[in-house]
C-alpha positions in Angstrom: -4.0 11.6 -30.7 -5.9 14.0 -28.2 -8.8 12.0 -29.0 -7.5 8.8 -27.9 -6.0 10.7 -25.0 -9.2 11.8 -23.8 -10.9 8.3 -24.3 -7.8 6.9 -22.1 -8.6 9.5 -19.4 -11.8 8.9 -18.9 -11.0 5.4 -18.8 -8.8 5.0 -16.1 -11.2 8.1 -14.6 -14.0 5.5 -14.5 -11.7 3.0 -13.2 -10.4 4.9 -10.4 -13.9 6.1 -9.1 -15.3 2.3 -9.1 -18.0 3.2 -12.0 -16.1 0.1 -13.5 -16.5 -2.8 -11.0 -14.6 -5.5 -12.3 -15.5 -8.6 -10.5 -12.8 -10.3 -8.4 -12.6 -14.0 -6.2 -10.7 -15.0 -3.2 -9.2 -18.6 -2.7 -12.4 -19.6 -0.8 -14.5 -18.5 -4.3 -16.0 -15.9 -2.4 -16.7 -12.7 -5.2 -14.7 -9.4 -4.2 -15.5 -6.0 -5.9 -13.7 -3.5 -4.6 -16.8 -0.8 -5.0 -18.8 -3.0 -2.2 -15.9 -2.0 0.3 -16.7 2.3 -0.5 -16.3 3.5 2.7 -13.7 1.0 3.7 -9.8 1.1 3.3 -8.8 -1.8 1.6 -5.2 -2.9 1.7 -3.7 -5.8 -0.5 -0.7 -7.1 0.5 1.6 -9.2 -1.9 3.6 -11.7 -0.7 5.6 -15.2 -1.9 6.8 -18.1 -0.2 10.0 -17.6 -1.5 10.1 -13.9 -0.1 11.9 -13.9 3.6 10.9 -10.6 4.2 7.0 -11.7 3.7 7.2 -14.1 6.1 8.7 -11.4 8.9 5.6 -9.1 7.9 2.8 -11.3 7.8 2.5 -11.5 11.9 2.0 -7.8 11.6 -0.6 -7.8 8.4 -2.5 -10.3 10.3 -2.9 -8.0 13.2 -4.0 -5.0 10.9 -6.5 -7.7 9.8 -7.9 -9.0 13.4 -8.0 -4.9 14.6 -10.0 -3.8 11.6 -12.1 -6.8 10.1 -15.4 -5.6 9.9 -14.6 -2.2 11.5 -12.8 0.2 8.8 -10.5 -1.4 6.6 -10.4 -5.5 4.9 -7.3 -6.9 3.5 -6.6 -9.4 0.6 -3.6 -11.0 -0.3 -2.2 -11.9 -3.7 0.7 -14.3 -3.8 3.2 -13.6 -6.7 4.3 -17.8 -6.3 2.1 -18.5 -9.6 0.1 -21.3 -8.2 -2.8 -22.7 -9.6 -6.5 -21.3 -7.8 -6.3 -24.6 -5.6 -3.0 -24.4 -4.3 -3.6 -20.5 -2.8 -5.2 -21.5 1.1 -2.1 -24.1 1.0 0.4 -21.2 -0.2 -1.4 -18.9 2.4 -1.5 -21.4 5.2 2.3 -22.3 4.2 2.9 -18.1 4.7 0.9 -17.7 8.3 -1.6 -15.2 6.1 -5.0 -15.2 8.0 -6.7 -12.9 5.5 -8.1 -14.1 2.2 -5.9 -14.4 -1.0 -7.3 -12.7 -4.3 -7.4 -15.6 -7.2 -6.3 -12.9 -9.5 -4.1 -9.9 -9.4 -5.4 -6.3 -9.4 -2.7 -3.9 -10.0 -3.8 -3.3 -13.7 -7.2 -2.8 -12.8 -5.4 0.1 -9.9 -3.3 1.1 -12.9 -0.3 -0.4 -11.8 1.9 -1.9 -14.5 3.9 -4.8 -12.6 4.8 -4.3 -8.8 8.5 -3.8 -8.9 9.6 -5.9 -5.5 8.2 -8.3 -2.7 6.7 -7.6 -0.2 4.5 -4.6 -1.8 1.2 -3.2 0.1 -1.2 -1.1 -2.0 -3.3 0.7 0.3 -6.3 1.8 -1.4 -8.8 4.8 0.7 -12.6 4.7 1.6 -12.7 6.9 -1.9 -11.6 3.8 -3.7 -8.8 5.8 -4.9 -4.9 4.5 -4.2 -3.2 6.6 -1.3 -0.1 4.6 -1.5 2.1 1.9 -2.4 4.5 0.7 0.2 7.9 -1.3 -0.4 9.4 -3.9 1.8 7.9 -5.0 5.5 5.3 -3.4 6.7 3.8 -3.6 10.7 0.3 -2.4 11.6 1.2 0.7 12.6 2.8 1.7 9.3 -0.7 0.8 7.5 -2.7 2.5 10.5 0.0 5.5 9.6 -1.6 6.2 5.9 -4.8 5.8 7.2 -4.7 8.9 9.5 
């Protein structure tokens, strides 16, 4: 049992550290590793058409996006409405989300086991490590908060 214990460790060790880069794709088949953005905060926001509340946030995550694309920080959404890879720039569009939309989801690869509510915001640091996972709406200073 300590054996497998340690194997696990230094699994989700390697994971957490970006020695393990799984490979990930936007809507616009664009490739996203999250170890190319080292450096860079990276925060993925989850959102639905369904989800009221996303719509109300998504003015504010598109700000974040404007003030710090290419600076010190990138965004990604993943929607949670299920959709096949060539409906996501429709579901986006649909939403009012400016940033790209991840093709896949990433919270087991953060070591998340399910996101338990919509909208969620998973704000991972310049170490690559998670600094926070945030519940309901968001605004751009509540992200530009956890990044002090």
């Amino acid at each position: 049992m300590i054996k497998y214990m340690r194997y696990l460790f230094v699994f989700f060790c390697l994971l957490l550290t970006g020695c393990s880069q799984p490979v990930l794709h936007d809507s616009n088949g664009n490739t996203v590793r999250f170890s190319d953005y080292r450096g860079k905060w990276i925060v993925l926001n989850y959102w639905a058409t369904w989800c009221k509340p996303c719509y109300r946030e998504v003015p504010d995550i598109n700000a974040f996006y404007r003030a710090h694309y290419n600076k010190d920080a990138v965004v990604f959404g993943v929607s949670y409405d299920h959709a096949p890879v060539d409906q996501l720039n429709q579901l986006a569009k649909k939403i009012g989300a400016e940033f790209p939309t991840l093709t896949t989801d990433p919270a087991k690869q953060l070591g998340v086991n399910h996101v338990p509510g919509l909208p969620a915001t998973f704000i991972i640091g310049p170490d690559g490590k998670l600094k926070k996972m945030l519940l309901g709406e968001q605004t751009q200073q509540s992200i530009e908060e956890i990044m002090k």
